[in-house]
FIDRENMAR-514088 format. One record per residue (C-alpha): residue in one letter; x, y, z. Coordinates in steps of 0.02 Angstrom, whole numbers, plus 50000, padded with zeros to 5 digits. Layout:
rest a	xx X	yy Y	zz Z
...
END
This chain:
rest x	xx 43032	yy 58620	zz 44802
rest x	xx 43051	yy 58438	zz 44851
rest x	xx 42996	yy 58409	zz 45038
rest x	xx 43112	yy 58297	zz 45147
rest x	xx 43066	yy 58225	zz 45308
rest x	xx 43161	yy 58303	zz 45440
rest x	xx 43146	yy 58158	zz 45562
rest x	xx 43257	yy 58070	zz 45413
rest x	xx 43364	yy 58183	zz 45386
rest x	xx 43417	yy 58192	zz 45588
rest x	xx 43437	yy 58023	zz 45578
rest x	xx 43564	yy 58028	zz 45445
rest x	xx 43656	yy 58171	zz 45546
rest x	xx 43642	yy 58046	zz 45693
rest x	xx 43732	yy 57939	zz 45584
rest x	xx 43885	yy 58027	zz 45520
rest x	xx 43901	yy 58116	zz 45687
rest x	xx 43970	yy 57960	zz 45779
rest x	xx 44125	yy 57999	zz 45669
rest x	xx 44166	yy 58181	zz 45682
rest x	xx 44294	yy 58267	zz 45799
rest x	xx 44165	yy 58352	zz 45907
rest x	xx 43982	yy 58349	zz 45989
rest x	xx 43863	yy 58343	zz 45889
rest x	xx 43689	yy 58382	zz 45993
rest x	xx 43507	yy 58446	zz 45906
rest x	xx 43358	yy 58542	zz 45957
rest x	xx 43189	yy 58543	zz 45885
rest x	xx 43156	yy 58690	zz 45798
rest x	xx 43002	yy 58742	zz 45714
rest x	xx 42942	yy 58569	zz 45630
rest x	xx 43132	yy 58543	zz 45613
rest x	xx 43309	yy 58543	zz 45694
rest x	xx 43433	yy 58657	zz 45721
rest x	xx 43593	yy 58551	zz 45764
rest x	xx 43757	yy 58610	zz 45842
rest x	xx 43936	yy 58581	zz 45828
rest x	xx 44024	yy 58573	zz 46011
rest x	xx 43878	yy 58716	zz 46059
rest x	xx 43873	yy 58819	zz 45906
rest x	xx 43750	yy 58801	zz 45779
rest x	xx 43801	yy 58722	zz 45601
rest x	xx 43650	yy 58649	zz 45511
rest x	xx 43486	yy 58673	zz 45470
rest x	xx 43353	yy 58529	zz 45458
rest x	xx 43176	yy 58539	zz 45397
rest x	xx 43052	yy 58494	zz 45262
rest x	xx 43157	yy 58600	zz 45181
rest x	xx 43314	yy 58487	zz 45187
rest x	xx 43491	yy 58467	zz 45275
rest x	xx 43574	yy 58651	zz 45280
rest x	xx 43740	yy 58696	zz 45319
rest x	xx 43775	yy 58845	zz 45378
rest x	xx 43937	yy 58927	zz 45296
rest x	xx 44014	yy 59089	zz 45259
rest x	xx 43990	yy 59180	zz 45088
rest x	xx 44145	yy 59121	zz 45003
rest x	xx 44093	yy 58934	zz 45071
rest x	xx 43918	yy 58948	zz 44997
rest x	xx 43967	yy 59004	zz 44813
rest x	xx 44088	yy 58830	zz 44813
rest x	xx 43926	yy 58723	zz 44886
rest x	xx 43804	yy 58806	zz 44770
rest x	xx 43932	yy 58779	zz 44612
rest x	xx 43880	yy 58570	zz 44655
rest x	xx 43741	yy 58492	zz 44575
rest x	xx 43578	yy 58516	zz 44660
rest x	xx 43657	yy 58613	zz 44800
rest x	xx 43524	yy 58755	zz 44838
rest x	xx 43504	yy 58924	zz 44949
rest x	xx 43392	yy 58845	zz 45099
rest x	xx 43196	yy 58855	zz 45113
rest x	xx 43130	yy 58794	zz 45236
rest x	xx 42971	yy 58777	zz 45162
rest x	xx 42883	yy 58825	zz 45008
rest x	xx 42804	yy 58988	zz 45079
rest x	xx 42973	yy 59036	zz 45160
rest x	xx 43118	yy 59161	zz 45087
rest x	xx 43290	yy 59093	zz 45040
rest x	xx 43431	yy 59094	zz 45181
rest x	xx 43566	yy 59205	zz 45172
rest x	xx 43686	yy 59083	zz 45262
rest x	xx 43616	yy 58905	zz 45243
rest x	xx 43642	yy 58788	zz 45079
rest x	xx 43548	yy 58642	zz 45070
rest x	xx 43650	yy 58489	zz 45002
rest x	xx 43556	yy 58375	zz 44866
rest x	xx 43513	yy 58207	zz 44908
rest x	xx 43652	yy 58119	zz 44817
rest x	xx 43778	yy 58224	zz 44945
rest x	xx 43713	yy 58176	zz 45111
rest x	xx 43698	yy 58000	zz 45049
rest x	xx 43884	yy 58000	zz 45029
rest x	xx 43987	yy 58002	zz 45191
rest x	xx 44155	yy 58083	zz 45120
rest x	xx 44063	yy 58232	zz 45040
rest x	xx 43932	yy 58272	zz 45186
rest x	xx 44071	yy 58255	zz 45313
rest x	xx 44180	yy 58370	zz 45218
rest x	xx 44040	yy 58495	zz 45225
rest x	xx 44006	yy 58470	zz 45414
rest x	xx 44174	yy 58491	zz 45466
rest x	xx 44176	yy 58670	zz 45368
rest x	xx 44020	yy 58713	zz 45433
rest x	xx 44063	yy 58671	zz 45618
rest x	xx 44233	yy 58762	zz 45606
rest x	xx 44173	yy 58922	zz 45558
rest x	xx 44019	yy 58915	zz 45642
rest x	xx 44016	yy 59070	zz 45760
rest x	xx 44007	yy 59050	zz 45953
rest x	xx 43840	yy 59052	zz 46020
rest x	xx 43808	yy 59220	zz 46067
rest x	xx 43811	yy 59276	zz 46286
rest x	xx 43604	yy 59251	zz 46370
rest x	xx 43558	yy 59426	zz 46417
rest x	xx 43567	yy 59431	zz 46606
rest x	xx 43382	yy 59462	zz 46676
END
C-alpha cells in the first residue's frame, strides 16, 4: 500500500473545491480528514489516500478504473465498505476528480440528528 500525505491530499481538495456547487468544509480525523459536502460527509483523507464515499453501484464503476482501490486507511486497517480511493493520476486531473466529488456529495446521506442529552 502506497502511503500519501494527507496534509497533500487536503490541499488538493482545497483546490478543486473553490469550483464546486456547494461547501466544501473538513475536519481532522484520526491522522486524516473527513471532509463534507454542504454538511454531509463525502470523502475520506488519510495516509491511506483521497476516498469517496459512494453507493454500491457507484463503487463497482470507480473500482472498474485503473488503480481505483477499496479504501485503507492504513496498512494495519480493513478495507471500507463505502469508500474508494482514486489513484493518483485521477485526483491530478480536475474533470475526473470533480466528476467523482459531485457523485459523492449528491448521494452522500444527511448527517444523522445529535442525541439530545
Amino acid at each position: 500500500m502506497k502511503a500519501h500525505n494527507p496534509h497533500e491530499l487536503l490541499a488538493r481538495l482545497n483546490e478543486i473545491a473553490t469550483g464546486l456547487p456547494f461547501e466544501v468544509t473538513t475536519r481532522p480525523m484520526m491522522g486524516g480528514f473527513i471532509g463534507y459536502a454542504d454538511g454531509k460527509v463525502f470523502v475520506s483523507i488519510s495516509s491511506g489516500g483521497l476516498g469517496v464515499k459512494l453507493l454500491p453501484a457507484d463503487q463497482e464503476r470507480a473500482l472498474a478504473r485503473p488503480g481505483a482501490t477499496r479504501m485503507r486507511h492504513s496498512a494495519d486497517q480493513p478495507y471500507s465498505k463505502t469508500y474508494i480511493t482514486l489513484s493518483d493520476k485521477d485526483i491530478a486531473d480536475d474533470d475526473v476528480l470533480t466528476e467523482w466529488l459531485l457523485l459523492a456529495a449528491k448521494t452522500a446521506p444527511a448527517p444523522k440528528p445529535r442525541k439530545k442529552s
